[in-house]
Every structure is written in C-alpha cells, then in structure tokens.
C-alpha positions as CSV (number, residue, x, y, z in Angstrom):
1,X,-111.4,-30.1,54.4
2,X,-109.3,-31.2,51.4
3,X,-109.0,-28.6,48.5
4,X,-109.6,-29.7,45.0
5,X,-108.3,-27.8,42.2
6,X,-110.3,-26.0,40.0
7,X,-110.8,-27.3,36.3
8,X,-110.5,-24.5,33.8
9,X,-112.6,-22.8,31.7
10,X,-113.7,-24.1,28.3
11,X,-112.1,-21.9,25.4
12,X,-114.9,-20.5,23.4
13,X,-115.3,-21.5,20.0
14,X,-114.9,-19.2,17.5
15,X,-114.7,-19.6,13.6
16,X,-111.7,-20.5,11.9
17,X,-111.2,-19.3,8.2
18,X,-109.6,-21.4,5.6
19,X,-106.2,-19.6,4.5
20,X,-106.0,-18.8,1.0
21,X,-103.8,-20.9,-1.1
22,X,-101.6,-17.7,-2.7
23,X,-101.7,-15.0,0.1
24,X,-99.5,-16.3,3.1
25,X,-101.2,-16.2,6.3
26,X,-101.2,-13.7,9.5
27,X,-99.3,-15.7,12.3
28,X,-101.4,-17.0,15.0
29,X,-101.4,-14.8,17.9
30,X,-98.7,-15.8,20.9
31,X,-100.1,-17.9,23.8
32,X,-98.1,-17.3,27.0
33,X,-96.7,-19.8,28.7
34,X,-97.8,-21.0,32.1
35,X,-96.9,-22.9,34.8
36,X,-98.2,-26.4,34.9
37,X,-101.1,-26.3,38.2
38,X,-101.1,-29.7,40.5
39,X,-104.2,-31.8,38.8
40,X,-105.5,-35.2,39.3
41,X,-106.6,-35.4,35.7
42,X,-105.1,-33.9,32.2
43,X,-107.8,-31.3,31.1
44,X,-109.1,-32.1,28.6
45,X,-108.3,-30.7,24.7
46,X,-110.5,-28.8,22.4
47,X,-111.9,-30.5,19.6
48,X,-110.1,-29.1,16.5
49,X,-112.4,-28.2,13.8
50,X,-112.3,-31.1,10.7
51,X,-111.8,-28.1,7.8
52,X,-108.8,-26.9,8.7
53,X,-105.6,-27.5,6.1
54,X,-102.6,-29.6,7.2
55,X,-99.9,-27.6,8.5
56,X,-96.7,-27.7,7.1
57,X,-94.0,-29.8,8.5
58,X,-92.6,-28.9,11.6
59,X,-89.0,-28.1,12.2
60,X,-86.7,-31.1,14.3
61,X,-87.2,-31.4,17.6
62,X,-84.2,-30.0,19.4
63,X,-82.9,-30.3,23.1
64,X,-83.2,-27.4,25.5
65,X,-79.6,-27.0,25.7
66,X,-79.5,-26.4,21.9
67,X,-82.5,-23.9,22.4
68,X,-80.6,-21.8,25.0
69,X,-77.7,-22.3,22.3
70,X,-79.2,-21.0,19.3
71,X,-81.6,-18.0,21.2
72,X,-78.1,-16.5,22.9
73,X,-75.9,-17.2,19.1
74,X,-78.6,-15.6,17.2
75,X,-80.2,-12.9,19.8
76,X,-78.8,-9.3,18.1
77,X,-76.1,-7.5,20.9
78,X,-78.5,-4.6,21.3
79,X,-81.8,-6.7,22.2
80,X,-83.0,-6.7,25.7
81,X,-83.1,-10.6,27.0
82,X,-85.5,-12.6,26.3
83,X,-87.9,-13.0,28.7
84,X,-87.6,-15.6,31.5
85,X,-90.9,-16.5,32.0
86,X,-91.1,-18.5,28.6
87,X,-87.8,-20.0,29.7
88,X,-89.3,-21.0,32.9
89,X,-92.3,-22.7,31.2
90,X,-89.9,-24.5,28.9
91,X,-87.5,-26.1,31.8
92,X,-90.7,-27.2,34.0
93,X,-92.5,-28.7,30.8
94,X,-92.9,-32.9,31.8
95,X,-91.0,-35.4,30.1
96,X,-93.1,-36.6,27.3
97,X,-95.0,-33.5,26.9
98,X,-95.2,-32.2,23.0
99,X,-93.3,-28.7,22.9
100,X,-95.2,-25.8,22.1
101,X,-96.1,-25.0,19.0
102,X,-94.7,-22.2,17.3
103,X,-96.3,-19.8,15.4
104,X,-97.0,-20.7,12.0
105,X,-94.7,-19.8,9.6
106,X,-95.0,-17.9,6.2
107,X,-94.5,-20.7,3.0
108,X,-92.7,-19.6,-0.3
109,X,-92.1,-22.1,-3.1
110,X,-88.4,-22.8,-2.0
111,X,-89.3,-22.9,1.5
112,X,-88.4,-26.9,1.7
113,X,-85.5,-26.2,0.4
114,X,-83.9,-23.0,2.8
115,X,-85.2,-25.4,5.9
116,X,-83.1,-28.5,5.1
117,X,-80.0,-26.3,4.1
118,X,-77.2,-26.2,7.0
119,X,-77.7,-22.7,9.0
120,X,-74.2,-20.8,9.7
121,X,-74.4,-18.6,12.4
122,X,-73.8,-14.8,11.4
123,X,-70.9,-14.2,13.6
124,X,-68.7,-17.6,12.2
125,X,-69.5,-15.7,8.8
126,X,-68.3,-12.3,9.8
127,X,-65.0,-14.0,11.2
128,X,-64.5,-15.7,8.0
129,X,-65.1,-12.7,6.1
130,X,-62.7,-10.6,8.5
131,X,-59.8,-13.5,8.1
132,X,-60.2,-13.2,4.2
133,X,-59.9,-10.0,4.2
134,X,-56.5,-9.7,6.7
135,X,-55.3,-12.2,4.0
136,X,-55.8,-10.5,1.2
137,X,-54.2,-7.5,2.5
138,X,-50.9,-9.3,3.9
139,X,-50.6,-10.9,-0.2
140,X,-51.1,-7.6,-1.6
141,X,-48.7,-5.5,0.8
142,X,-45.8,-8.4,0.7
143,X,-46.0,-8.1,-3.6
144,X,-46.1,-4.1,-3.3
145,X,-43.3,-4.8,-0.9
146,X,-41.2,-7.0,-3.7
147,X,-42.2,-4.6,-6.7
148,X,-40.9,-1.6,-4.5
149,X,-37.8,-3.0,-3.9
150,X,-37.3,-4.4,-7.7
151,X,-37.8,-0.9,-9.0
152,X,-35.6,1.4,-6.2
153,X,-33.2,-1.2,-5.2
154,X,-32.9,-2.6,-1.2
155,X,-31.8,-0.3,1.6
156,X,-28.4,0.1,3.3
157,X,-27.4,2.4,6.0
158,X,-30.4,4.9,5.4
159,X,-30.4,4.4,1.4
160,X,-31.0,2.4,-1.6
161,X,-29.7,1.7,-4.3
162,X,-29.8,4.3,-6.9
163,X,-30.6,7.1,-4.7
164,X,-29.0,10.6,-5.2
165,X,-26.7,11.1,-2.4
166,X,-24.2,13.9,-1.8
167,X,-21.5,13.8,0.3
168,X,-19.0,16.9,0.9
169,X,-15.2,15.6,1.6
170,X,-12.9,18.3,2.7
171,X,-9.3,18.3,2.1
172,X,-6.9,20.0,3.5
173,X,-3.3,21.2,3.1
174,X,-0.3,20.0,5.3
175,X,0.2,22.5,7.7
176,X,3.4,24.4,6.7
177,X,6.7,23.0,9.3
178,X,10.0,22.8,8.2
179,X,10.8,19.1,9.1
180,X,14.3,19.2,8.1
181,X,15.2,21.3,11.7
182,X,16.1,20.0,14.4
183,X,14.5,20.7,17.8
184,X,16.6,22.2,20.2
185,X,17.9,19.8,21.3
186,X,18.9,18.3,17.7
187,X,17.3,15.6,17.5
188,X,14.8,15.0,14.5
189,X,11.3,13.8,14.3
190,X,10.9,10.9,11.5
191,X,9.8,13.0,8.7
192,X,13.2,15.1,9.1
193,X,15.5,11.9,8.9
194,X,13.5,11.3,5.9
195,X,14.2,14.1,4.3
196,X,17.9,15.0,5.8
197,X,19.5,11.8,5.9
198,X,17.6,9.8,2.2
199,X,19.9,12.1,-0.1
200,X,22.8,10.4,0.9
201,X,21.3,7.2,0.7
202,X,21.7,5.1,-2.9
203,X,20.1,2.6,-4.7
204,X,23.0,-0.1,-6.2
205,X,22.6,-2.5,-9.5
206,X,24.9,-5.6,-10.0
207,X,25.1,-7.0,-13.4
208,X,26.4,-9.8,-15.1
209,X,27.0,-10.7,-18.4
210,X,24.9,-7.6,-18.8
211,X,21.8,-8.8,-17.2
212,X,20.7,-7.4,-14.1
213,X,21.8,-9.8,-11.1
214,X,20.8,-8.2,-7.9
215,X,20.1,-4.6,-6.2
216,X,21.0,-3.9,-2.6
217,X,21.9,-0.5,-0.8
218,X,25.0,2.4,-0.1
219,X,25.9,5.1,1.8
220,X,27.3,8.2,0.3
221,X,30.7,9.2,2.1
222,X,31.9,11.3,0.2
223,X,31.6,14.5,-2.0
224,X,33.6,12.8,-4.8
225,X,31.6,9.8,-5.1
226,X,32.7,7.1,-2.8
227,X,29.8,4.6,-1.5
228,X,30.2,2.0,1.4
229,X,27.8,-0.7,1.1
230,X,27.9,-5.0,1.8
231,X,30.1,-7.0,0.5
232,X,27.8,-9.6,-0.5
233,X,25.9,-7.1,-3.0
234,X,28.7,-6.5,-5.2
235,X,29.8,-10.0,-4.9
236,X,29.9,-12.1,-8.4
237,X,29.2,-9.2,-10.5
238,X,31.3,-7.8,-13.5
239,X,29.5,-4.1,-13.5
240,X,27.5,-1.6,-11.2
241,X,25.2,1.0,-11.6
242,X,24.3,3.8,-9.0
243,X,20.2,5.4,-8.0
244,X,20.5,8.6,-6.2
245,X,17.6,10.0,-4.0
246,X,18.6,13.6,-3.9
247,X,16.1,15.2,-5.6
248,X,17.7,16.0,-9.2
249,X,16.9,15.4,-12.0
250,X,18.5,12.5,-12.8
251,X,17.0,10.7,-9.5
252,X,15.6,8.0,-11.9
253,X,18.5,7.9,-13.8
254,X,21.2,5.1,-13.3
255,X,24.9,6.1,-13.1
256,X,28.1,4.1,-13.7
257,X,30.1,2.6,-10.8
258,X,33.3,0.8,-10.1
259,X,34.8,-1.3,-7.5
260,X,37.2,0.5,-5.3
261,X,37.6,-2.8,-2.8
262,X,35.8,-4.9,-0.7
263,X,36.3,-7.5,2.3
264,X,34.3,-10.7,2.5
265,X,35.7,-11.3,6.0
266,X,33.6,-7.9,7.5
267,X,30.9,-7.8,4.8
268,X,32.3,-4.9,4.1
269,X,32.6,-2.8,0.5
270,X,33.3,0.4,-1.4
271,X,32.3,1.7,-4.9
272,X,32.7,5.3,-6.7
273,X,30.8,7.0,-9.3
274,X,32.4,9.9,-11.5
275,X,29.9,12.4,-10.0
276,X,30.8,15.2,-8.0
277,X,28.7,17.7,-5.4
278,X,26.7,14.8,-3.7
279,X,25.6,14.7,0.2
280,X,27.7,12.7,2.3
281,X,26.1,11.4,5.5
282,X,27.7,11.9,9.3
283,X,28.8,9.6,11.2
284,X,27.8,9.1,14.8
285,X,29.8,6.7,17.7
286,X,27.9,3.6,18.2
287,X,29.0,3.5,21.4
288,X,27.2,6.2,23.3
289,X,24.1,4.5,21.4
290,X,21.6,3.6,25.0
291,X,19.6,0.2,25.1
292,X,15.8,0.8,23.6
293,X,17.3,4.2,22.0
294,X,14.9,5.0,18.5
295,X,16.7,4.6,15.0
296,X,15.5,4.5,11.4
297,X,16.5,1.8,8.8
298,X,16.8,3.6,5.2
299,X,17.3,1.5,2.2
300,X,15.3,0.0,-0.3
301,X,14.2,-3.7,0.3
302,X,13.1,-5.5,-2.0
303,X,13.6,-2.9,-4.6
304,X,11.2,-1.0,-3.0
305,X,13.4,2.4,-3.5
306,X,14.0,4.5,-0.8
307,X,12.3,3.3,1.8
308,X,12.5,4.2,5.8
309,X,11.4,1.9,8.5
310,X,11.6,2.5,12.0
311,X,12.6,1.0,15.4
312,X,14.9,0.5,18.2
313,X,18.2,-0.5,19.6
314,X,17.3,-3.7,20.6
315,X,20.4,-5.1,21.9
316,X,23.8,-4.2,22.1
317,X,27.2,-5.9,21.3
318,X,25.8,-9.0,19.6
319,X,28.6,-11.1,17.8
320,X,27.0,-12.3,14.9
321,X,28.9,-13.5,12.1
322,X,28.6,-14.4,8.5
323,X,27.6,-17.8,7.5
324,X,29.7,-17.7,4.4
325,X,33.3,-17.0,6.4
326,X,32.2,-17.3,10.5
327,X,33.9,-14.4,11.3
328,X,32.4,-11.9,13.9
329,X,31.1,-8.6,13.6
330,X,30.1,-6.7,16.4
331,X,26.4,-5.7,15.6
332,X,23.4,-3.6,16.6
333,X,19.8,-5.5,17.4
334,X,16.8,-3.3,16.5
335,X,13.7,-4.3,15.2
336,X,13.7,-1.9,12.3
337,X,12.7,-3.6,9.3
338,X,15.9,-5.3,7.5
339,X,15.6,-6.8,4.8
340,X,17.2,-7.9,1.4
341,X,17.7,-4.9,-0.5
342,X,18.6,-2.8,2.6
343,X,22.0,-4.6,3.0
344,X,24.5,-1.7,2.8
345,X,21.9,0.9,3.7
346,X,22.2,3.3,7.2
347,X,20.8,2.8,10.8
348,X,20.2,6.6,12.1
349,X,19.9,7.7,15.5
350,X,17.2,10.5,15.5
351,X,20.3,12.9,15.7
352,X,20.3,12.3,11.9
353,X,23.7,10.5,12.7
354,X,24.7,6.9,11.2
355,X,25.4,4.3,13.5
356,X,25.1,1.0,11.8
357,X,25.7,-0.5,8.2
358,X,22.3,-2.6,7.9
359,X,22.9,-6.2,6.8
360,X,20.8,-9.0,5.7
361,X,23.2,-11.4,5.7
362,X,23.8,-11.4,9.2
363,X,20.3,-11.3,9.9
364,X,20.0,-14.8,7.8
365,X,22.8,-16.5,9.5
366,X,21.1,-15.6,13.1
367,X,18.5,-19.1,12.9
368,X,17.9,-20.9,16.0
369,X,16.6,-24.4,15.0
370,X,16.8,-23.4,11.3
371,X,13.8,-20.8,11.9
372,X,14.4,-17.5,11.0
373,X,12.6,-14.9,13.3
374,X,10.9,-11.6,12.6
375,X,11.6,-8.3,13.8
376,X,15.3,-9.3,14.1
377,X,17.7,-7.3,12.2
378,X,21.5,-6.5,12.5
379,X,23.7,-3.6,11.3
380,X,27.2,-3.4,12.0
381,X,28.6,-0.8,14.1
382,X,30.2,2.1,12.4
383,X,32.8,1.9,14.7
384,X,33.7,-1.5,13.6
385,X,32.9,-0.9,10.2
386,X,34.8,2.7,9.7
387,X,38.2,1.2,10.5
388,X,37.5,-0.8,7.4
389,X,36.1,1.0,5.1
390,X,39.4,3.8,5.2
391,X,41.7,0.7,4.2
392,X,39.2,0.1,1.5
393,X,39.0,3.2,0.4
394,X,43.1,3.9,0.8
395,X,44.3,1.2,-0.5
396,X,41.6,-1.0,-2.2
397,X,42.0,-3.7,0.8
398,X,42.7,-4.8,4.3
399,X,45.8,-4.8,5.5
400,X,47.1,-7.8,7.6
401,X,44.5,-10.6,6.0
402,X,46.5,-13.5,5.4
403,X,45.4,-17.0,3.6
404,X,46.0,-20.2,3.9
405,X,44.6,-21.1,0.8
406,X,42.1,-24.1,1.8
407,X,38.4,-24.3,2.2
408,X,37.4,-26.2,4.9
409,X,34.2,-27.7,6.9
410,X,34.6,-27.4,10.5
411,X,34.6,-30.7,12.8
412,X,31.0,-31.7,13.7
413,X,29.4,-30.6,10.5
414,X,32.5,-32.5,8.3
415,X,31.9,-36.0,10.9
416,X,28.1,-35.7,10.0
417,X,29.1,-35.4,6.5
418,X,31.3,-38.5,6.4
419,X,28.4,-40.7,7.7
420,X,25.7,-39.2,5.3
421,X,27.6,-40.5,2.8
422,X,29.1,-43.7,3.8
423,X,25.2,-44.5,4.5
424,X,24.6,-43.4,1.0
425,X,26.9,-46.1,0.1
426,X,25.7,-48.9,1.8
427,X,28.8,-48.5,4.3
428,X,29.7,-47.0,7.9
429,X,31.5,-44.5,8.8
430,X,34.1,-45.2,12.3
431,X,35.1,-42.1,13.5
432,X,38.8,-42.7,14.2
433,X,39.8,-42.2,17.6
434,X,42.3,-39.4,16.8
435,X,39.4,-37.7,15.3
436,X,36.7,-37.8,17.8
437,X,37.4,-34.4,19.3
438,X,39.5,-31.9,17.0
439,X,40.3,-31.3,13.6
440,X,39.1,-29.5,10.3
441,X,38.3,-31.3,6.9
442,X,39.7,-29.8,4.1
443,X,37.9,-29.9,0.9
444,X,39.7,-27.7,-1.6
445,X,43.5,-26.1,-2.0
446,X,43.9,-23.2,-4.0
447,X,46.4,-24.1,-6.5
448,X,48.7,-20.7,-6.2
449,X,49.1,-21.1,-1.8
450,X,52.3,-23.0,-0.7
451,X,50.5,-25.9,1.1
452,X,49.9,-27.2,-2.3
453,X,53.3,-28.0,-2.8
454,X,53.3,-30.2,0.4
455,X,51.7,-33.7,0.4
456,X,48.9,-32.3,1.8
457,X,46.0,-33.4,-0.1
458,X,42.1,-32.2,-0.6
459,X,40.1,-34.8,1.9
460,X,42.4,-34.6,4.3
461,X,42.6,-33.6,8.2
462,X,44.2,-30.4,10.1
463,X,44.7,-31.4,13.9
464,X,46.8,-29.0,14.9
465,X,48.1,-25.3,13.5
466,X,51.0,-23.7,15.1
467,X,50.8,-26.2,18.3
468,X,46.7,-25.2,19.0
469,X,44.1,-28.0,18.3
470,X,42.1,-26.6,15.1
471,X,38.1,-27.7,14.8
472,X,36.4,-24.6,14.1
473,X,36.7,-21.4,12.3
474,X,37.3,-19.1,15.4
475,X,40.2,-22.0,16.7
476,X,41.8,-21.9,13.1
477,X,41.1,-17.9,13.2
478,X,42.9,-18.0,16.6
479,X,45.9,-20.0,16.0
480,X,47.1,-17.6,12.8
481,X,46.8,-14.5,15.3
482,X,49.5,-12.3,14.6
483,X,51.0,-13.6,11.9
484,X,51.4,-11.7,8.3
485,X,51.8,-12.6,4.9
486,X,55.3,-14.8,4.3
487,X,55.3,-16.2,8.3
488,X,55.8,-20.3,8.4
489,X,53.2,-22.3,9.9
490,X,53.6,-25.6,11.1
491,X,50.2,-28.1,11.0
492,X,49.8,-31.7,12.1
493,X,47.6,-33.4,9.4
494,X,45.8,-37.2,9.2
495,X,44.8,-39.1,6.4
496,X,41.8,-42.0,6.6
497,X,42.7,-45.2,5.3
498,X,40.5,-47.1,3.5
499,X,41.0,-49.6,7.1
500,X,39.3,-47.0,8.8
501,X,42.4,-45.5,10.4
502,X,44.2,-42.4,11.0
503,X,47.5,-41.9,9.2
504,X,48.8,-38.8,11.0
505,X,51.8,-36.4,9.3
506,X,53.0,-32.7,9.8
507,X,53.9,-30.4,7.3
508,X,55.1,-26.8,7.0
509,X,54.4,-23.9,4.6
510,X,54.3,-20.0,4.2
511,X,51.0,-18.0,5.0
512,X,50.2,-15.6,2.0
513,X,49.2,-11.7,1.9
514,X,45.6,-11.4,1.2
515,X,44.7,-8.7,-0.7
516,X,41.5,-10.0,-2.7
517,X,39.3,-9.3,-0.3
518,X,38.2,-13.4,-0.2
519,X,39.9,-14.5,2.6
C-alpha cells in the first residue's frame, strides 16, 4: 500500500495591526527553517491580508558563497557558530525558490541612503588604521632622529661631537742609563755613538764671492783644529766656515777656516780652525771590519745638521772611483744613509771607532744604466785615506802626483763624440783605422806643461805613452807608473785630416810635479 504524504496544517489567522508611521516596528518573530518534505503538489500559500503597508525594498539578492562570505567576515571572534541547521535549509533550498525573507528591518530617514553606500568590512578598517599608525610613528622617529643629531652632533667610536670627554695621558721620564759607556765588551749601543762620536763631527760652509755656495761634512783630527773632509766640498770656494756639535755654547755659531790642502785624485781634503781644546775622533783599521758588521753614518745631509743614520758593511773592497778623475779608491758598501751633505762625515763601527770617510761622490758615479740605486753608499777606507790625509796635513799636498797637463776624453766616449757631431753637421764620421782600438782625445793643454811647446795640438790623438797603448784613464794612469816630476816621456800622437785620415807623429816632453792638488 503506497504512502501519501501528509498535507500540512493550515496557519491560523490571526490579526495583523497596521504599524505606525513614526514608532519603528517590533521585528517579526524568526521562523525556522526546515527541510523541504517529498510532495506531489506545492502547498498551497496563505492569503495575505489586503491592509497591510508595502514593505520596504529588499536588500540584493546575493549568492550563497557571498552569504557564507559575509556571515564568517562579519561573525565577532568570540560568538559561537552559527547554527547549521539554517545553513542546511539554505544549501537544499530549489533552484528558483524565493530566499527567505528576513526579518523586517527598522527604517530611519537616511536609511536609503546607509543601504546603497559600499560596506567595508571592520577588520580591512582596523588594518588600515594599524598601517597608519606604524607610519606615522616611523616619520616622527626618523625627524627626532635628524633633530637629535643636528643638535648633539653624529657619533664616532662611542661619542659625538661636542661631548665632554677626558682622557688621562701619562708621561714618563727616560729611565736614567749612561749611554756614553761601553759594554764590556766595548762596544756601544746607537745612542752612545751618538753622543761619543757627534762632538767630533762638523758641519762645513763654502762661500763664494761671499755668498753661501755649498755645506758638506768633517772630521775633527785633531786638538788644534785640523778637519779631514771631501775634496769636492771645498772645491771652487774662496772661504770656509766651521759648525761644531760639541755642546758649547757657540754650537750654533760659525767659525773661520782655511785650506791646509787637498787632493782631487782621492777626494780627499784638510781645513783648520784657530780653536783649540776640541774632540778628535779614533781611528779604527778597516781591515779587521767583518762582512754584514753594524756602522753608523754621522753627518748632516742635506743640511740637516748632525744627523746619524745607521747600517751595515755591505760589501768589502769595492773599487769605485770618481767620475771627475777615474781614479780608484778602495771603498766600504753599507747601506747607511749617504747622502749630499754627509760627504766628508765618519762611518763608525759600534766600537765608537772611524772606519770610513763617507762620500757622495762616489756614490753618484756608481750608476748602472744611468740609474742611480738606493741604499748604496760608499766611504773610503781610513786606511786608504789616512796615508793621505798626513801628506795633506805635513805638507799641504801629495807627494809623487805628477801632470801631464792635458784633459782628455777616453776612447769610446771621444769616438761617440766625433759622430754626434759630424751628424750635427750633416756629415760622417770614419773612424780611421789606426784609431779603431786605442787612443785618448785630447781636448785642452794647460798653457804652463812642456807638451805645449811640442806640436802637439788640442784635438789631437795620444796612441801610445812610454811604449803602452793609452785609451783610458787607468792605461794612461798605468803607463806614467813610477815616474816623478821632471822624468821624459815619449808619446806617439795622430792628427785627422780633413780626408778622413790619420796623420801619425811622436813627440817628447818632461812630466811636471803636482802640487795643486788637481791632478
């Protein structure tokens, strides 16, 4: 037996009353919602009584999704869900049916208008609010931030600028040592060659025509006033003046001095001052000096007065000479500081002991490439230069320097020369063939030596000197050996002709005594 269902129960009318026109009205009380029943038919609808008002405008359908939506966006944190039954009812309502209606709503004058305004939810509003605010602080914190820094100054190392600080440097005392003794074995730390050895160090001034023309260095050797120094500092000068370092008072007072002699072959050179009680320095022997063994350099370079620099023996035995005369010196290497303004000052052995006259000269002639290297110095050895200096200071010069009385330009640089200046001229120079491996070119004859009265002439050649082939300054050096002032010398000699060939000749003349100091 089929089942039919059951049609439900007419609602029972009861009376409606009109709502008043100023007093809103009570909601209508919440149906539930139920479940659609299986039905052959739609029930149907109560007749709605004709009196009542028209309702206001309902809201715009929306879409179940939206519902969910807007029910979980607007549903306060702390509110129990809502209740799934009216969910339910809304998910199995048929396609087509009309949506529930909601309970009426309360009407104000500007109620039209707050419906068709745009609803924000509350949370997008609180976020806004919240980012506003982070804003806000971030501005005002980045122009306290300026304003601080204007007014107190920016930060270094712990403080600004400005701020108070106070710092407490101590100072202290050199603890009392007597540097000027020797340990027991005698030797001398650098402070006591300072102070031991600088009083017998001096300070030299050339002049010329009264102006100042150069300063170099000197070595006290004596009580009395005697000085050894260079040459080359007391070279084209008409008067000297004398610095002493000993601690007087007249330290930065100049003193007269006078020319006792001097050698230009050895760079070599003795003064005296009328001034009596001074420090002479000791001498040491250069030859026990040991490869790497410590020195001191005292001078004053560059006018920097009284000055020590330090170093070591660097090499040993070096034959260095001059560039102005080519003769050799035996020499000490060291990298001690040499410079101009030292020439003529002492190099000490840490015995307090001098070993070495210091010379820049000899340091400028040492060039390899024409490039002068640092940390390269040269001082003669003292016993080289001692030998010297007693002829100087016996008898005002060398003994046994003879002269020719030529200048000359030695083989290679003369040839080179030659061809500079025929090029010059739009020429070219042949080398003769007599020529292509010895002699000297002469450029100047002193007008007081007896080769001037031979037919030897300035721009001529010197092959030969005493039977040995002559191109250099050691060969020419070499072939006078022995001989004194008044001994004959015989020379082969050439002339160029304007053909380009060789006119050869010999002449013969006396060597002269040397006692300028020139030669």
């Amino acid at each position: 037996m089929e089942d039919f269902p059951q049609t439900p129960a007419e609602p029972t009318e009861e009376p409606v009353s009109l709502p008043d026109p100023v007093q809103s009205e009570a909601p209508a009380p919440e149906l539930p919602l139920q479940p659609p029943q299986e039905q052959t038919a739609s029930p149907a609808l109560p007749e709605q009584p004709e009196a009542v008002p028209a309702e206001p405008e309902a809201a715009p359908q929306k879409t179940i999704a939206q519902i969910l939506e807007d029910f979980v966006s607007e549903a306060p944190p702390q509110e129990e869900p809502a209740d799934m039954t009216e969910i339910d009812s809304m998910l199995a309502r048929e396609p087509g049916a009309p949506p529930p209606q909601a309970p009426a709503e309360e009407h104000t004058p500007f109620s039209g208008y707050e419906e068709a305004a745009e609803e924000i939810p509350p949370r997008h509003t609180a976020l806004r609010v919240l980012a506003f605010l982070f804003a806000f602080l971030v501005l005002a914190f980045a122009v306290f931030c300026i304003i601080w820094d204007l007014k107190k100054g920016t930060s270094s190392g712990g403080y600004r600028a400005g701020d108070s600080v106070h710092v407490e440097i101590v100072q202290q005392a050199h603890p009392a040592s007597d540097a000027a003794e020797a340990d027991e074995n005698g030797r001398y730390t650098t402070e006591g060659i300072a102070e031991c050895i600088m009083p017998s160090i001096v300070e030299i001034y050339t002049y010329t025509d009264g102006k100042m023309a150069g300063s170099g260095s000197g070595i006290i050797l004596s009580e009395d006033g005697y000085i050894a120094t260079n040459a080359h500092v007391v070279a084209d000068a008409d008067a000297y003046a004398v610095r002493f370092f000993n601690g007087s008072e007249d330290d930065d007072k100049q003193v007269d001095a006078a020319l006792i002699g001097h050698d230009t072959k050895t760079d070599l050179a003795v003064i005296k001052v009328a001034v009596s009680g001074l420090k002479p320095a000791t001498f040491g022997d250069s030859d026990q000096m040991k490869l790497g063994e410590a020195v001191c350099a005292l001078g004053n370079p560059a006018g920097l007065s009284g000055s020590i620099s330090t170093g070591i023996i660097s090499g040993k035995n070096r034959k260095v000479r001059a560039s102005s005369n080519n003769f050799e010196m035996e020499c000490f290497q060291t990298d001690a500081a040499i410079s101009p303004g030292n020439s003529g000052g002492a190099l000490v052995n840490m015995y307090g002991q001098v070993i070495g006259i210091t010379s820049s000269k000899y340091a400028a002639s040492v060039m390899f490439g024409g490039t002068a290297y640092e940390g390269l110095g040269f001082a003669i050895t003292v016993n080289e230069a001692l030998p010297i200096l007693k002829e100087l200071l016996e008898q005002g010069y060398v003994s046994g320097r003879v002269r020719v009385g030529i200048s000359f330009i030695e083989h290679d640089n003369a040839i080179a020369e030659l061809r500079a200046q025929a090029e010059a001229e739009g020429k070219t120079f042949i080398v003769p063939k007599e020529l292509e491996k010895i002699g000297v070119y002469v450029k100047t004859v002193d007008p007081d030596s007896d080769i001037n009265n031979t037919i030897f002439e300035p721009g001529d050649w010197i092959l030969t000197m005493n039977g040995y082939e002559v191109t250099d300054y050691d060969s020419l050096s070499g072939a006078l050996s022995g001989c004194v002032g008044g001994d004959s010398v015989h020379c082969r000699c050439g002339k160029i002709q304007e053909d380009g060939t060789l006119k050869t000749y010999e002449i013969d003349f006396r060597l002269l005594e040397d006692q300028s100091g020139e030669y």
